[in-house]
MARTOR-995953 format. One record per residue (C-alpha): residue number from 1; x, y, z; residue in one letter. Coordinates in steps of 0.5 Angstrom, whole numbers, plus 500, padded with zeros to 3 digits. Layout:
REM MARTOR-995953
+-----+-----+-----+-----+----+
:   i :  px :  py :  pz : aa :
+-----+-----+-----+-----+----+
: NUM :   X :   Y :   Z :  a :
...
+-----+-----+-----+-----+----+
***
This chain:
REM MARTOR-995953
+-----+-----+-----+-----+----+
:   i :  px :  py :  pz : aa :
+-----+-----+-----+-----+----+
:   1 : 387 : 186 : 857 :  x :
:   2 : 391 : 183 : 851 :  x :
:   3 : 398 : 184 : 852 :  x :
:   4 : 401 : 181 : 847 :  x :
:   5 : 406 : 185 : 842 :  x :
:   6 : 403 : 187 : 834 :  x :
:   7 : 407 : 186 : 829 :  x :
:   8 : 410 : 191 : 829 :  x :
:   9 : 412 : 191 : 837 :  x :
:  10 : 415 : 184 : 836 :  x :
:  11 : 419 : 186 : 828 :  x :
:  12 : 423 : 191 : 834 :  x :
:  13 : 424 : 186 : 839 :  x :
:  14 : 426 : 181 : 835 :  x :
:  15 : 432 : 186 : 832 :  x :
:  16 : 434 : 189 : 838 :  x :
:  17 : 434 : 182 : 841 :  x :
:  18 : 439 : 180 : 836 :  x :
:  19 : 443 : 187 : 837 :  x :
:  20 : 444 : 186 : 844 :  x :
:  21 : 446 : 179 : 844 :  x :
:  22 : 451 : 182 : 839 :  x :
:  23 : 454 : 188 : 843 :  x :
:  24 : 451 : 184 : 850 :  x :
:  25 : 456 : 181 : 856 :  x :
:  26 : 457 : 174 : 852 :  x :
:  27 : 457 : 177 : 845 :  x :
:  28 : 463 : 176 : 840 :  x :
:  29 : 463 : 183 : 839 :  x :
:  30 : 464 : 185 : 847 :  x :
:  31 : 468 : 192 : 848 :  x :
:  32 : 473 : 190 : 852 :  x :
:  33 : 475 : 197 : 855 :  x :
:  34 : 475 : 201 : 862 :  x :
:  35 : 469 : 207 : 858 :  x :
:  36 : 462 : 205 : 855 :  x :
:  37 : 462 : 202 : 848 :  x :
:  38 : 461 : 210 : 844 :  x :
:  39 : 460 : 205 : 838 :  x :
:  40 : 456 : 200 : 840 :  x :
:  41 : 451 : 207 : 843 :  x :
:  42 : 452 : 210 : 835 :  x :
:  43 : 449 : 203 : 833 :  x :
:  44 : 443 : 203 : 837 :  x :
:  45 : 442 : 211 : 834 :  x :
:  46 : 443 : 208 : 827 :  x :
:  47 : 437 : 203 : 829 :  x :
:  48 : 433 : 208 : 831 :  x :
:  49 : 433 : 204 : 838 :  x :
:  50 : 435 : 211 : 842 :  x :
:  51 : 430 : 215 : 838 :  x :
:  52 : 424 : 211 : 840 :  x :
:  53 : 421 : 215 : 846 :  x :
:  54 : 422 : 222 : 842 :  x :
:  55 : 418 : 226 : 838 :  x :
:  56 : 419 : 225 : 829 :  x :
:  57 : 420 : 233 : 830 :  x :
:  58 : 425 : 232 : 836 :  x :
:  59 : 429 : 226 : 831 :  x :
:  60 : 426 : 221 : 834 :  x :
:  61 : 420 : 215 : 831 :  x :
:  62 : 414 : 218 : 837 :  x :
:  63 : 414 : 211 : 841 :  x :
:  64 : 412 : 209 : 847 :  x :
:  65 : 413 : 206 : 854 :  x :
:  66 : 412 : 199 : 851 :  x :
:  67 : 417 : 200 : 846 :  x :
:  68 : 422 : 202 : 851 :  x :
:  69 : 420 : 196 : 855 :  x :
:  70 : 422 : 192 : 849 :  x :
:  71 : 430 : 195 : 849 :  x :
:  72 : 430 : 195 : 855 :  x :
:  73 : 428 : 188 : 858 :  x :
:  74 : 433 : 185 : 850 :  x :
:  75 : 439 : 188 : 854 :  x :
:  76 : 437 : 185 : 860 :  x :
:  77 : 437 : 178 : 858 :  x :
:  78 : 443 : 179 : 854 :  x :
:  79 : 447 : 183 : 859 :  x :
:  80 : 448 : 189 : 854 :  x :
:  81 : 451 : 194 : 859 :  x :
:  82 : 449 : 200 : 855 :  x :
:  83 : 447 : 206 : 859 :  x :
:  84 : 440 : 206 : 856 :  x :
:  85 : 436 : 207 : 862 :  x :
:  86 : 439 : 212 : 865 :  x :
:  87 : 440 : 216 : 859 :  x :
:  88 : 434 : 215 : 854 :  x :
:  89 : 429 : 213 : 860 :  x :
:  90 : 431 : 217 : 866 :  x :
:  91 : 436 : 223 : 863 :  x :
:  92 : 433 : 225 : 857 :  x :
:  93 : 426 : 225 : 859 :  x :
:  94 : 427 : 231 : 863 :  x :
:  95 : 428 : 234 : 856 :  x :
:  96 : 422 : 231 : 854 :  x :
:  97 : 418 : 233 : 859 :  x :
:  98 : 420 : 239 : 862 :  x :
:  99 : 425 : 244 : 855 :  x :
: 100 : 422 : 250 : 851 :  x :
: 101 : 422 : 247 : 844 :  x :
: 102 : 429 : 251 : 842 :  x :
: 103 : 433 : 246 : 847 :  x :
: 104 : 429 : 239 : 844 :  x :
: 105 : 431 : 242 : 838 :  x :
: 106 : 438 : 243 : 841 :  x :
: 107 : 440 : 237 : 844 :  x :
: 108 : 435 : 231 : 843 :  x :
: 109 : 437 : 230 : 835 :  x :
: 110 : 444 : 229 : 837 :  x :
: 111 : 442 : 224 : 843 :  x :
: 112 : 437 : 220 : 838 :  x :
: 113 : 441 : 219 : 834 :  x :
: 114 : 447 : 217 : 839 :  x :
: 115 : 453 : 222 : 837 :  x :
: 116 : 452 : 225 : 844 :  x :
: 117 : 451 : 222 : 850 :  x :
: 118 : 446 : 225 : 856 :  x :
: 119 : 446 : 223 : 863 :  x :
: 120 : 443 : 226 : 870 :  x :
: 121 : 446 : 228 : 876 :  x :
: 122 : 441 : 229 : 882 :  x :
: 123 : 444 : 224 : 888 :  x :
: 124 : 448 : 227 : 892 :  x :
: 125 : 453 : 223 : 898 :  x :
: 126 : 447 : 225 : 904 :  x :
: 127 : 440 : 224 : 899 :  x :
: 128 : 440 : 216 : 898 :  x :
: 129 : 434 : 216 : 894 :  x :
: 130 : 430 : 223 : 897 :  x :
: 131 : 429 : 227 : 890 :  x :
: 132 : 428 : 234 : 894 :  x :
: 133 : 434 : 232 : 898 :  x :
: 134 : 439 : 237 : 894 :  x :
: 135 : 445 : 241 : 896 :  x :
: 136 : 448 : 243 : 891 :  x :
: 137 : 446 : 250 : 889 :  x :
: 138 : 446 : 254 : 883 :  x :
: 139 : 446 : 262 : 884 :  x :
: 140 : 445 : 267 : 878 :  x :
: 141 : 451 : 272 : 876 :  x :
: 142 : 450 : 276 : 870 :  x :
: 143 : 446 : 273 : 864 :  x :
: 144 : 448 : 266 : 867 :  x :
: 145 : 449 : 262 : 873 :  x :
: 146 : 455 : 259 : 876 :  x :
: 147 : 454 : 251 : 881 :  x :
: 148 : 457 : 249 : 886 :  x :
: 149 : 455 : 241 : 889 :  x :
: 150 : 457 : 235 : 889 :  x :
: 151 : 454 : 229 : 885 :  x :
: 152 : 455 : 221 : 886 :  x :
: 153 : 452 : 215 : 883 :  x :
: 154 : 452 : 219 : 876 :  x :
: 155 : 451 : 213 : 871 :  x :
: 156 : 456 : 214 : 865 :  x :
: 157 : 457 : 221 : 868 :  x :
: 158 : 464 : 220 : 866 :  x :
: 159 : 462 : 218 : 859 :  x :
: 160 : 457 : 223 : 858 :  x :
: 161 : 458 : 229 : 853 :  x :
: 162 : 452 : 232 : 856 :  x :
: 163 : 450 : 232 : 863 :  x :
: 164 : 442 : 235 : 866 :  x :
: 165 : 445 : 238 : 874 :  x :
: 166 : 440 : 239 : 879 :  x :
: 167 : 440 : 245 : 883 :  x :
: 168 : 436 : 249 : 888 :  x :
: 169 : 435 : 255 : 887 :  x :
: 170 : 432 : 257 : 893 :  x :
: 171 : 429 : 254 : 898 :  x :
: 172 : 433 : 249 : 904 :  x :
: 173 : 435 : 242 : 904 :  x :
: 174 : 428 : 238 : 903 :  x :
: 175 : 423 : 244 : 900 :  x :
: 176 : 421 : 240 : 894 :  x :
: 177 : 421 : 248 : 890 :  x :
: 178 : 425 : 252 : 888 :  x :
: 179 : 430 : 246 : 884 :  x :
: 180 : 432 : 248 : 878 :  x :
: 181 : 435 : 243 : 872 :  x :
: 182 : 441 : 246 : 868 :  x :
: 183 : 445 : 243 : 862 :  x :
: 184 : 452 : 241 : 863 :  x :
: 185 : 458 : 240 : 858 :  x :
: 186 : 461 : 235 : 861 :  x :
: 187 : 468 : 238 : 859 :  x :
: 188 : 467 : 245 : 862 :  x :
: 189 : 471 : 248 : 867 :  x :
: 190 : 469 : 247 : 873 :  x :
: 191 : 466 : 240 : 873 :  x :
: 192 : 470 : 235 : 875 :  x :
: 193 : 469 : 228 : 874 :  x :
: 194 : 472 : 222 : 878 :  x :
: 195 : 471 : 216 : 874 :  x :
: 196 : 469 : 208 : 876 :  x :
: 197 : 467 : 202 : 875 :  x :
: 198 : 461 : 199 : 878 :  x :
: 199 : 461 : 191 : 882 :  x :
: 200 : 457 : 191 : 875 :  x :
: 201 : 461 : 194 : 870 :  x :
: 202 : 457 : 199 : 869 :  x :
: 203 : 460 : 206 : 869 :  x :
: 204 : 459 : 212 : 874 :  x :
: 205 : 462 : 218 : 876 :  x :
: 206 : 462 : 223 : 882 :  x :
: 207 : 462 : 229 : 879 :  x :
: 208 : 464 : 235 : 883 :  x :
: 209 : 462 : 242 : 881 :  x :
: 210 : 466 : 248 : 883 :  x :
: 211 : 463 : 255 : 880 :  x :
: 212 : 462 : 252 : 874 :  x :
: 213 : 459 : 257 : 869 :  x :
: 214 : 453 : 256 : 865 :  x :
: 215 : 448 : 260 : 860 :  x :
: 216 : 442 : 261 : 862 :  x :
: 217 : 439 : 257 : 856 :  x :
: 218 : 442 : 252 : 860 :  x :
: 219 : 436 : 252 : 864 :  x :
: 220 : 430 : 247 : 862 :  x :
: 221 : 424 : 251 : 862 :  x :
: 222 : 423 : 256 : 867 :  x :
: 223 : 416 : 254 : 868 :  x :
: 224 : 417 : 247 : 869 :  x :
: 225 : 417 : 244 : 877 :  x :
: 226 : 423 : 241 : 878 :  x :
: 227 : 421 : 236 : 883 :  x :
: 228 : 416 : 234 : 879 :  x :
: 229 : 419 : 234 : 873 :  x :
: 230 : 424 : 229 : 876 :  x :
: 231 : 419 : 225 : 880 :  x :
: 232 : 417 : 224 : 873 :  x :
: 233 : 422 : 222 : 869 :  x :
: 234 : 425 : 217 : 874 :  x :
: 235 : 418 : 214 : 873 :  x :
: 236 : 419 : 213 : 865 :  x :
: 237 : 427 : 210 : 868 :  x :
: 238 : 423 : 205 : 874 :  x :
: 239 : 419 : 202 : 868 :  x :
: 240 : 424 : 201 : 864 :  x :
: 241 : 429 : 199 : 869 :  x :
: 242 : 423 : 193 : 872 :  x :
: 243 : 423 : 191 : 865 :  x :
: 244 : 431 : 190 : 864 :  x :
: 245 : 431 : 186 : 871 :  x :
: 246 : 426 : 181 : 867 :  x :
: 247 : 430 : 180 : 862 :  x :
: 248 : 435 : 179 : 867 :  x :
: 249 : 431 : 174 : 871 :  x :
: 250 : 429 : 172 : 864 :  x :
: 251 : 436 : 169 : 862 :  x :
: 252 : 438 : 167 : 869 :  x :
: 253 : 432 : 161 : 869 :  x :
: 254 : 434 : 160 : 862 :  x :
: 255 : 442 : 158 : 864 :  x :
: 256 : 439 : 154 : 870 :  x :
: 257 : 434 : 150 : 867 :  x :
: 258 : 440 : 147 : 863 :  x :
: 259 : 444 : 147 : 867 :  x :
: 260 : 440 : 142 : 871 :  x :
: 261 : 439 : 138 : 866 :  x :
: 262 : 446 : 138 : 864 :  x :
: 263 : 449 : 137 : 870 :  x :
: 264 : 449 : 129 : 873 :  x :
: 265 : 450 : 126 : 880 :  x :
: 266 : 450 : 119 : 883 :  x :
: 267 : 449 : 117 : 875 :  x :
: 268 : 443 : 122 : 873 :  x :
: 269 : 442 : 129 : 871 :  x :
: 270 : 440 : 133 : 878 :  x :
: 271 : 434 : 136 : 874 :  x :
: 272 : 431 : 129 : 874 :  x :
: 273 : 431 : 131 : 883 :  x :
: 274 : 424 : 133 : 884 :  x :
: 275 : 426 : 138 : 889 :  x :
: 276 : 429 : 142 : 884 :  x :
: 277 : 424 : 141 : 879 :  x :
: 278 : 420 : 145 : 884 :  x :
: 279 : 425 : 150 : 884 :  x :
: 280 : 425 : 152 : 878 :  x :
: 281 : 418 : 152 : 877 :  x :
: 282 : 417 : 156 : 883 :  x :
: 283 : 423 : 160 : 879 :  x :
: 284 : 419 : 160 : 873 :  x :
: 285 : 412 : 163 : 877 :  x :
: 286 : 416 : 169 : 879 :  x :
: 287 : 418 : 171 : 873 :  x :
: 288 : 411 : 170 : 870 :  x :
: 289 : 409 : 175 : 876 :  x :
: 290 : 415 : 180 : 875 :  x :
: 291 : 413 : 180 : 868 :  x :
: 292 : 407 : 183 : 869 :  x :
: 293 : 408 : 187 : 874 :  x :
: 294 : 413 : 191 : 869 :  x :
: 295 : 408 : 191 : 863 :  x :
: 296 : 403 : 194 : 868 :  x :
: 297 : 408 : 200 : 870 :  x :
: 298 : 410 : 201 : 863 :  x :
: 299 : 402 : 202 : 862 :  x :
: 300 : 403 : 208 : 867 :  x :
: 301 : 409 : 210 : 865 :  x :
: 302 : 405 : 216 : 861 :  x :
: 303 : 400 : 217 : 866 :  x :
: 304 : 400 : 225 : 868 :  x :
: 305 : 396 : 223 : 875 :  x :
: 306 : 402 : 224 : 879 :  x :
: 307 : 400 : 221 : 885 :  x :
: 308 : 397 : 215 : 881 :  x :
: 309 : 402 : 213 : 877 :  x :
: 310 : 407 : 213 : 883 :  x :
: 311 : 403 : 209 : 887 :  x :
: 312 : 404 : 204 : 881 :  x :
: 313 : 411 : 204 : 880 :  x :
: 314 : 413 : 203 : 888 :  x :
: 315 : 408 : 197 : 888 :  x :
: 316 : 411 : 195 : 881 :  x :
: 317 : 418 : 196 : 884 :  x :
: 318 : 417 : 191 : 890 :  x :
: 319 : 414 : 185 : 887 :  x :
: 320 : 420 : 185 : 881 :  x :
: 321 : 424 : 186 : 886 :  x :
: 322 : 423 : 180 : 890 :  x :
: 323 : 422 : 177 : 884 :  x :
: 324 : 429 : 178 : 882 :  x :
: 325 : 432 : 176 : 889 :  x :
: 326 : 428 : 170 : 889 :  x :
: 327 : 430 : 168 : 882 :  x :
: 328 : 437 : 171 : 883 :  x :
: 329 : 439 : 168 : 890 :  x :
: 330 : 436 : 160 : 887 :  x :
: 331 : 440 : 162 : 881 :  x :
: 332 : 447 : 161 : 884 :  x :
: 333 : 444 : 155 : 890 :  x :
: 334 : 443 : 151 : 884 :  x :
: 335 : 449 : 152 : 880 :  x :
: 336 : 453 : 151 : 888 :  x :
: 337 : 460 : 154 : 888 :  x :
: 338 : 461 : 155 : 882 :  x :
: 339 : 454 : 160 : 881 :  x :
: 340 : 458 : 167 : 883 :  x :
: 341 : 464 : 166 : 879 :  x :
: 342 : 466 : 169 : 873 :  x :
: 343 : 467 : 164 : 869 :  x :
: 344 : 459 : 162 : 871 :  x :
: 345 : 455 : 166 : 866 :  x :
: 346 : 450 : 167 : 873 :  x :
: 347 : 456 : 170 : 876 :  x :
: 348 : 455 : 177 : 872 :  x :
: 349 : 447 : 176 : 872 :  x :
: 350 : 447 : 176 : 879 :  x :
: 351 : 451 : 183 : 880 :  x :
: 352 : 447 : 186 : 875 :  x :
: 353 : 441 : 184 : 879 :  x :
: 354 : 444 : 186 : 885 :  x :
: 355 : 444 : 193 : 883 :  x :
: 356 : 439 : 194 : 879 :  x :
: 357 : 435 : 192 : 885 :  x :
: 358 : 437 : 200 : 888 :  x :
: 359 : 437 : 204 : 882 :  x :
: 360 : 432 : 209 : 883 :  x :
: 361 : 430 : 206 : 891 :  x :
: 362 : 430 : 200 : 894 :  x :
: 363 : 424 : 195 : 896 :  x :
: 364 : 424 : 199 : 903 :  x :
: 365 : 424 : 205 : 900 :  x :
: 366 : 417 : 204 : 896 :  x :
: 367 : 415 : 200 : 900 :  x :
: 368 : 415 : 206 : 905 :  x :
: 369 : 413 : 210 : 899 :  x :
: 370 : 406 : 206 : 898 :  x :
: 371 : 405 : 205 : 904 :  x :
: 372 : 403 : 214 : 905 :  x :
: 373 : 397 : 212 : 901 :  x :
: 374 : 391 : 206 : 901 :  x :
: 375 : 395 : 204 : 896 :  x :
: 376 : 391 : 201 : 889 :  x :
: 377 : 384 : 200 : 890 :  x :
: 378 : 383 : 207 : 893 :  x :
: 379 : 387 : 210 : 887 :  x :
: 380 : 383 : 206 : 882 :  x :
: 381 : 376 : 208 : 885 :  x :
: 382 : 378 : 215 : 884 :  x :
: 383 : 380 : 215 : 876 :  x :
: 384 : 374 : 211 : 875 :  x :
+-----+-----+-----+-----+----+
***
């Protein structure tokens, strides 16, 4: 299988990467404030960056899974905190996937081009990464429905214009039917949000929901499961984000091989030790490896076979995971102390990775996730 970029793929990585580098961490350009970089965001609208994934008719440029994986793996490696993978792969694709052609033409636009910022609350303080676990309820009053719930871990939730909420409808704690997804103005009455930065810099919110009154438009399409359709959508966000830990890794072992060989003692560079060598082979193995396994998920992505493409990101999961602690971990041992300091660009690389390795479930979530089924072999006899 060829996995090369054509021409066209490697003109968008060589744009985004220049573009991130601007806007990234370490970039001239940094943002210094407590909020997401709102101009920074309408840039990458301009670009055309926000609109990869979505329809020409929705306002985007009808890309795909590997174009996203380009952007997201270019603000990893150069540490752009930016909220794309939570909003472009993971909130906006509910609207992708599970809206009525009216609400696309709504909001999708305004998204792609980034005027609007869109995120999703679904965690709740009890539900660590169980999807179905939902508390928060939405009852239909008139021609609407009025919410009440308590959302945490909302990735740019205090920033976002718009934000989809997910509701049970009917149903107990746990049933995997009767979960509604509404659209939710950030500014409306009823909806509070506690605003925070996270170890990462990155922005989040706990977002209370207090009678909260929203159209029955709001809704996303009433046909659509939505527990499925969330199952999918945070598979298009987990590849995205498999692909940002690489760019991580990625510029991680960049920083550390020079490091070596900048770095002398008793008369020479440490590099020339062949105990580190090792080290940074061994390093270089590992991102080699995750590299491949967040191509592969990014090939799922797309997949309407639910249980297949589940089964592939948990299994993607895992292997980018361990491959980020490894790199991550030999990362700061090699810069000693001076590796989780500020002033060490490892410093900040290491807590992005340390929260990337949870968004969307950890290593013993997947592993337990794969572990419901024989795994890839049996998948792939049936797809054959």
């Amino acid at each position: 299988m060829d996995f090369d970029l054509n021409s066209e793929q490697q003109m968008l990585a060589d744009s985004v990467d220049r573009v991130a580098q601007a806007v990234g961490r370490f970039g001239k350009s940094r943002h210094q404030s407590s909020k997401i970089d709102r101009a920074a965001w309408r840039q990458f609208g301009e670009l055309g960056l926000l609109g990869i994934p979505f329809a020409e008719s929705d306002g985007g440029i009808d890309g795909g899974p590997v174009e996203v994986m380009i952007v997201a793996e270019a603000l990893g490696r150069h540490l752009c905190l930016l909220p794309y993978v939570a909003s472009i792969g993971l909130a906006a694709s509910l609207l992708r996937y599970g809206s009525t052609p009216e609400q696309r033409g709504t909001y999708l636009p305004s998204v792609a081009d980034g005027s609007k910022l869109l995120s999703f609350a679904y965690q709740e303080p009890q539900s660590r990464y169980d999807l179905a676990d939902v508390q928060a309820v939405a009852r239909q009053v008139g021609q609407g429905w009025v919410l009440n719930g308590h959302k945490c871990g909302v990735i740019a939730g205090g920033d976002a214009d718009w934000i989809v909420v997910s509701a049970r409808i009917e149903g107990e704690r746990f049933d995997r039917s009767g979960i509604g997804l509404f659209l939710v103005d950030g500014g409306a009455q009823g909806v509070t949000r506690r605003s925070y930065v996270a170890q990462d810099d990155t922005r989040g919110a706990e977002i209370i929901l207090s009678g909260a009154r929203v159209d029955a438009s709001a809704r996303l399409d009433v046909q659509a499961d939505g527990y499925r359709l969330i199952e999918r959508a945070s598979d298009v966000a987990l590849a995205a984000s498999l692909a940002e830990s690489v760019g991580v890794m990625d510029s991680m072992l960049r920083i550390t091989v020079e490091y070596l060989k900048t770095r002398r003692q008793f008369g020479k560079a440490i590099g020339e030790f062949q105990a580190l060598q090792h080290r940074a082979a061994d390093m270089l193995v590992a991102v080699e490896q995750a590299r491949s396994m967040a191509i592969y998920a990014a090939s799922m992505a797309d997949q309407d076979d639910a249980e297949w493409r589940r089964k592939a990101m948990s299994a993607a999961k895992v292997q980018v995971d361990d491959s980020l602690r490894f790199v991550a971990g030999n990362a700061v041992q090699l810069h000693g102390g001076i590796g989780v300091t500020e002033e060490c660009a490892i410093g900040p690389y290491f807590k992005r990775a340390t929260v990337l390795q949870m968004f969307l479930g950890d290593v013993d979530h997947h592993l337990a996730s794969f572990a419901e089924t024989t795994g890839l072999m049996h998948l792939t006899e049936d797809c054959q």
